[in-house]
ROLUM-170129 format. One line per 4 residues: number of its first residue (from 1); their letters; for each residue x, y, z of N, C-alpha, C, O, CB. Coordinates in pm, whole numbers, padded with zeros to 5 digits. Atoms other than C-alpha are relative to their C-alpha. Glycine has a CB too. Example, Ala and Ser with C-alpha at 12.3 -4.5 7.8 and 13.67 -1.06 7.14 Angstrom:
BEGIN
1	as	00089/-00119/00000/01230/-00450/00780/00090/00120/00000/00194/00118/00066/-00099/00003/00125  -00082/-00119/-00006/01367/-00106/00714/-00077/00109/00073/-00026/00220/00090/00041/00046/-00142;
This chain:
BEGIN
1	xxxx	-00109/00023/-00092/-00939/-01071/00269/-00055/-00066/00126/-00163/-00027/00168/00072/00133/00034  00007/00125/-00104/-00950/-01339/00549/00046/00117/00162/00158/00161/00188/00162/-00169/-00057  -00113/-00112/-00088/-00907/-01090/00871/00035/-00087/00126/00084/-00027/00222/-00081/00176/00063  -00069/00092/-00041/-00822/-01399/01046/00147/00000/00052/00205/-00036/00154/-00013/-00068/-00083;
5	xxxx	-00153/00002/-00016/-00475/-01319/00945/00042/00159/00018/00145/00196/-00038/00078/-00075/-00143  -00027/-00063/00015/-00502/-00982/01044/-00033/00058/00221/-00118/00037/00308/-00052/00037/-00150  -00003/-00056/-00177/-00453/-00823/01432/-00051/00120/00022/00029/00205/-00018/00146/00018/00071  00043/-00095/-00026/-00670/-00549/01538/-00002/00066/00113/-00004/-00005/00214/-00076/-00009/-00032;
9	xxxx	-00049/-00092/00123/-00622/-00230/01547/00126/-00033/-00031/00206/-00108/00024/-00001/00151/00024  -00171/00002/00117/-00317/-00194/01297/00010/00137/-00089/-00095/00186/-00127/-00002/-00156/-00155  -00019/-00074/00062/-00187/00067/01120/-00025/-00015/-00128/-00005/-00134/-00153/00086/00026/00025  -00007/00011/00149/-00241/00102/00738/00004/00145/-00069/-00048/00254/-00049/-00129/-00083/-00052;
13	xxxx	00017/-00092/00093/-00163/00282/00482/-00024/00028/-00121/00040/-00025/-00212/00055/00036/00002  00099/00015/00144/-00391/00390/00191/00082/00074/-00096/00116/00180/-00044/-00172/00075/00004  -00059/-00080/00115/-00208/00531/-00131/-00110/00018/-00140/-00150/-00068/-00219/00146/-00087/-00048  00107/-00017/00064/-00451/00690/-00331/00040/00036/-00168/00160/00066/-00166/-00081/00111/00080;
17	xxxx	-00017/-00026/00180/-00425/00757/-00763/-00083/00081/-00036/-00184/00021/-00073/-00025/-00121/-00104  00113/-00054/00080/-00636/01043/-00890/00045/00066/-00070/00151/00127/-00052/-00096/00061/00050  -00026/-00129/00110/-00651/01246/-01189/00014/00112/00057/-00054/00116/00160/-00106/00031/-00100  -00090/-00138/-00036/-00490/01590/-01116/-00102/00047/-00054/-00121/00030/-00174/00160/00046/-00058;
21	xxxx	00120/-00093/00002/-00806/01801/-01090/00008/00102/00117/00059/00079/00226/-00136/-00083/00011  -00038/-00087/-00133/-00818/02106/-00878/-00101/-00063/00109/-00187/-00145/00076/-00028/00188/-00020  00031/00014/-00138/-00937/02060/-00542/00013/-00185/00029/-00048/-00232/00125/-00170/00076/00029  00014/00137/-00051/-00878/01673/-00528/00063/-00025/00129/00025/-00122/00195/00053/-00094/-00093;
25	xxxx	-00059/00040/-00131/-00630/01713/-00209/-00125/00011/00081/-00162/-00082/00153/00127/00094/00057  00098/-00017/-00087/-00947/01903/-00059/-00135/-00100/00019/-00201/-00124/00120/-00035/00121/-00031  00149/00126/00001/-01244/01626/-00189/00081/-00096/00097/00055/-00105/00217/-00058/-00103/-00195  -00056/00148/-00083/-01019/01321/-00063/00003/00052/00141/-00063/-00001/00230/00177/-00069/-00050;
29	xxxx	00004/-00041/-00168/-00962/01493/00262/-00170/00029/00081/-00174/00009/00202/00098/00171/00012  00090/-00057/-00020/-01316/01613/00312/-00077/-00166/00024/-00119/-00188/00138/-00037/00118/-00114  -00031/00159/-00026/-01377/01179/00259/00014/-00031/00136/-00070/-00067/00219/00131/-00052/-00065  -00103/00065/-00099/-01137/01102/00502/-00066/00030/00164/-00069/-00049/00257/00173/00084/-00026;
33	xxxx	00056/-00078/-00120/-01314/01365/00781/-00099/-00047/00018/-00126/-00031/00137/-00019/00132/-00001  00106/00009/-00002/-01630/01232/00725/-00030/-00172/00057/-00135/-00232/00079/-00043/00054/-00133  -00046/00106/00020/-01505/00922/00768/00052/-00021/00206/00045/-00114/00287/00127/00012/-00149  -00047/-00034/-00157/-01370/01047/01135/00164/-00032/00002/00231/-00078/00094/-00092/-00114/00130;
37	xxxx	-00144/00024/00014/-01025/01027/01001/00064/00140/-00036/00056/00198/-00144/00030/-00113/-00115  -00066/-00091/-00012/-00816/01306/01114/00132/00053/-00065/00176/00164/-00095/00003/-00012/00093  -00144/-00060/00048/-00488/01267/00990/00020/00016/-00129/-00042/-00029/-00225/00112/-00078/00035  -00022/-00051/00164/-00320/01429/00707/00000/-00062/-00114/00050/-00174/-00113/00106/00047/-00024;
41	xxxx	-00016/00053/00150/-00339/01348/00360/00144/00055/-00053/00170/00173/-00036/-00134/00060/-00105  -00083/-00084/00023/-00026/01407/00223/00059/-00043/-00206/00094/-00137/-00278/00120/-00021/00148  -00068/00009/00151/00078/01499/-00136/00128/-00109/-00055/00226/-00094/00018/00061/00144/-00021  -00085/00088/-00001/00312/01212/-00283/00064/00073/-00122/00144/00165/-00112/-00049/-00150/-00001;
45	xxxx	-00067/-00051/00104/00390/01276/-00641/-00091/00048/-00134/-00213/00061/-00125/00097/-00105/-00032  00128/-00040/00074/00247/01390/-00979/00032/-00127/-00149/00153/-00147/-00146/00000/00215/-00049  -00042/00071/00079/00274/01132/-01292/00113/00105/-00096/00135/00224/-00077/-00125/-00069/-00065  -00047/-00059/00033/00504/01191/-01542/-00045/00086/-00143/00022/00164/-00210/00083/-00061/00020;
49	xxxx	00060/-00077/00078/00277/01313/-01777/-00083/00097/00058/-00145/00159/-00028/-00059/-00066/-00080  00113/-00100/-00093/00059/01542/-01520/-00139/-00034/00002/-00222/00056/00018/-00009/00151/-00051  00114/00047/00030/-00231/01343/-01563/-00076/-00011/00148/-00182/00039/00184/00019/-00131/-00085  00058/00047/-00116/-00241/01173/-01204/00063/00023/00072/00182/00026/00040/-00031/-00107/00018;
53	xxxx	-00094/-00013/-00046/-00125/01245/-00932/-00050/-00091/00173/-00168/-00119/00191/00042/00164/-00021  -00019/00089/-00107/-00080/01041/-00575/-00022/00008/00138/00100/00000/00154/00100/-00026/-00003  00002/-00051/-00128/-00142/01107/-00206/00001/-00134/00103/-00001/-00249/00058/-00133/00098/00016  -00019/00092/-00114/-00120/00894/00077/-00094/00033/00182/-00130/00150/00195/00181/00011/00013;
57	xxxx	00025/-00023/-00098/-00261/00886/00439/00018/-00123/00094/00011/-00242/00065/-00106/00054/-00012  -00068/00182/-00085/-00149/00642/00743/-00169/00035/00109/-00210/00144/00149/00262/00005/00155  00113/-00015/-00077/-00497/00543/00951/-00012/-00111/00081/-00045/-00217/00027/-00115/00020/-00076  00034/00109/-00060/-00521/00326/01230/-00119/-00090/00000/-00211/-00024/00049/00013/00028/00092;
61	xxxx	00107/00038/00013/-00791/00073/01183/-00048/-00100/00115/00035/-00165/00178/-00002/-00043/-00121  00071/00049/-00132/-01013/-00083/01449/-00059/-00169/-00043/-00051/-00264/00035/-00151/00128/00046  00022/00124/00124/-01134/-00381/01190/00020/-00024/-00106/00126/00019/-00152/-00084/-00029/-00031  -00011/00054/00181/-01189/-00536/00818/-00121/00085/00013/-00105/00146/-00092/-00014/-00203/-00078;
65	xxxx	00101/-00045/00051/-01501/-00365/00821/00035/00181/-00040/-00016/00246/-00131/-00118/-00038/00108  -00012/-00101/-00047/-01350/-00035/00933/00085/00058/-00161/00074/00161/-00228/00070/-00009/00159  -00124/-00009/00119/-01063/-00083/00639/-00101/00003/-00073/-00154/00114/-00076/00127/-00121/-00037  00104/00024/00111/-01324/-00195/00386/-00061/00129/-00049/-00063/00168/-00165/-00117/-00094/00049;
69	xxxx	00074/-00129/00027/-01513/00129/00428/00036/00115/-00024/-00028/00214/-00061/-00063/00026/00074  -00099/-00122/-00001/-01221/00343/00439/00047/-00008/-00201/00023/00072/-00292/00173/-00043/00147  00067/00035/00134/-01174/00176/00107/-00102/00020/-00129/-00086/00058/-00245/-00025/-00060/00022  00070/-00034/00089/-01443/00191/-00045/-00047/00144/-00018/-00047/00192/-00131/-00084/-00075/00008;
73	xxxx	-00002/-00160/-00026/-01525/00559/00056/00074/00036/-00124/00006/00071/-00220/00083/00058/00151  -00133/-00063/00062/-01187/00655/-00143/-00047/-00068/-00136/-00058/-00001/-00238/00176/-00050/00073  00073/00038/00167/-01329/00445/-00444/-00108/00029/-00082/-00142/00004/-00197/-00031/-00108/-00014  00137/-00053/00057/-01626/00600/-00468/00006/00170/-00035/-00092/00238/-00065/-00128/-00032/00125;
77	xxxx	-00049/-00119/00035/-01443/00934/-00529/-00002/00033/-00151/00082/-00017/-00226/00127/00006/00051  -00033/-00059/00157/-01517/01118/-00886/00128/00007/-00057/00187/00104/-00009/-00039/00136/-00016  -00143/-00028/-00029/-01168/01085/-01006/00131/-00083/00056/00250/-00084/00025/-00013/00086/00077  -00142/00087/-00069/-00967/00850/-00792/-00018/-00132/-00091/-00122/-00194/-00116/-00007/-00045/00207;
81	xxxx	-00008/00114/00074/-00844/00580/-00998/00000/-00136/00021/-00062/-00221/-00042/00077/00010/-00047  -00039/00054/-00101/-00692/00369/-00733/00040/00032/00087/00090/00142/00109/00046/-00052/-00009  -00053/-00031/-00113/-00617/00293/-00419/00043/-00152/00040/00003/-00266/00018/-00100/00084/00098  -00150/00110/-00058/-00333/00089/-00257/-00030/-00026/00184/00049/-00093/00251/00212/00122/-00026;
């Protein structure tokens, strides 16, 4: 991504995909803290087979580097499938 076309800080928001394993609200959040990102994670939905299920978090970002890492962090999660 070109952050050229992008105005800093900005709000974003990450929508995350992981397999429905116990404690995944607590790993992704535990991420997020480490990360120096305070705000909530919040439960979205579960698939309709119970396989995966969805969460979200809104994080102000300071750069592309800042996003990138927030990013990749969340991709490097045992488990998370995607992220939006």
């Amino acid at each position: 991504m070109d952050s050229g076309d992008l105005k800093f800080p900005l709000d974003c928001q990450y929508r995350i995909i992981a397999e429905n394993r116990p404690n995944m609200h607590f790993v992704i959040e535990t991420v997020l803290m480490e990360l120096g990102i305070l705000m909530p994670l919040v439960d979205q939905r579960m698939s309709s087979d119970g396989r995966y299920f969805s969460f979200s978090v809104d994080v102000r970002v300071d750069s592309l580097e800042m996003m990138n890492a927030i990013d990749a962090a969340l991709r490097a999660i045992d488990g998370v499938r995607m992220v939006l």
